[in-house]
C-alpha positions, 0 to 999 in steps of 0.5 A, a space after each residue: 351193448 349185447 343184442 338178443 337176435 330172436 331169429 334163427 336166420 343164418 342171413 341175419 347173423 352174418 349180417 350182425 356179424 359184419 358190422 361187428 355186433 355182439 349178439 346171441 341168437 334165441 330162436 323164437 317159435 311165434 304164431 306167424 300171421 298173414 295178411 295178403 292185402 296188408 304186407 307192412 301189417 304182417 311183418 310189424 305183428 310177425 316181428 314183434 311176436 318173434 321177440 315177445 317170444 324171446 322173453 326178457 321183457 324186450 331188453 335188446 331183442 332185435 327180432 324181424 320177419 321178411 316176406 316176400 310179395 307180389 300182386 296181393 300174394 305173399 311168399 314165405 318159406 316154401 314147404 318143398 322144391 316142387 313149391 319152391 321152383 313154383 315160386 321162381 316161375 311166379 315171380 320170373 321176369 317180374 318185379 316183387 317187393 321185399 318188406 322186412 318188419 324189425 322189432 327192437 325193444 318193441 318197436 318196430 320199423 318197416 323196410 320195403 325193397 323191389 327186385 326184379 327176377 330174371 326170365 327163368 326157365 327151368 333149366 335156371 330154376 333147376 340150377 338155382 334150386 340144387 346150389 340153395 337151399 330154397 325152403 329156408 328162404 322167404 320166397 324160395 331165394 337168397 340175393 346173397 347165395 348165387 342170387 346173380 343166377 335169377 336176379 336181375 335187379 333190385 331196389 332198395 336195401 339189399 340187407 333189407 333183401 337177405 332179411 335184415 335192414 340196416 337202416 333200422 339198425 343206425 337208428 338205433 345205434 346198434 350198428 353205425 
């Protein structure tokens, strides 16, 4: 089965990529809704408009939205560096959680992860910043680019983490 992944999201190819999943890539453009009191709220709406968007009436559309949260507050992609090392100090030494909302065929099933941040001081966040490329990533970080850098560590799925759970995937047999 060929899957439409309605995401741009390098991390989410490699990951289809991995398990040997035939797919295309349609990137979506989709009003994002937040709702910092309600994160599993905001990834369901945010992954299901993702792949309305991409149109063919759902017909194999995996679409997905990944935040990052902490204490009532939700960290998406920063808009620059400077908001991205104010999201690394945010969230050093601490424990935030990780949702990812995946939309298939219109539904949609929701994963949460926690990952614990090393103390980070500037020089670290300095170091991490000019190896990643930080405002493309929910939060400002990849676990899967010299995330041992700032991660301590985490619960969870790790896909989950990098923006695409696979637990979802199995049940919908799109990967084993």
């Amino acid at each position: 089965m060929k899957i439409t992944l309605a995401s741009g999201s390098p991390r989410r190819a490699k990951i289809l990529e991995a398990f040997g999943v035939d797919f295309e890539v349609v990137k979506t453009y989709a009003v994002e809704v937040m709702y910092p009191e309600d994160p599993v709220r905001t990834v369901r709406e945010n992954a299901l408009a993702k792949g309305a968007a991409a149109g063919a009436g759902w017909k194999n559309v995996l679409s997905a939205d990944t935040i990052v949260w902490f204490n009532g507050r939700i960290y998406g992609k920063p808009s620059d560096l400077d908001e991205a090392r104010e999201f690394l100090h945010e969230l050093s030494g601490r424990t935030h959680s990780v949702f990812t909302g995946v939309a298939f065929r219109g539904d949609v099933k929701v994963v949460r992860s926690d990952v614990t941040f090393r103390s980070l001081g500037d020089a670290a966040i300095d170091e991490y910043v000019e190896r990643v490329k930080p405002t493309d990533r929910a939060g400002a970080y990849d676990i899967d680019e010299s995330g041992d850098l700032i991660v301590e560590s985490w619960t969870g799925s790790y896909e989950n983490i990098m923006g695409l759970p696979v637990e979802p995937l199995r049940e919908w047999g799109i990967v084993r």
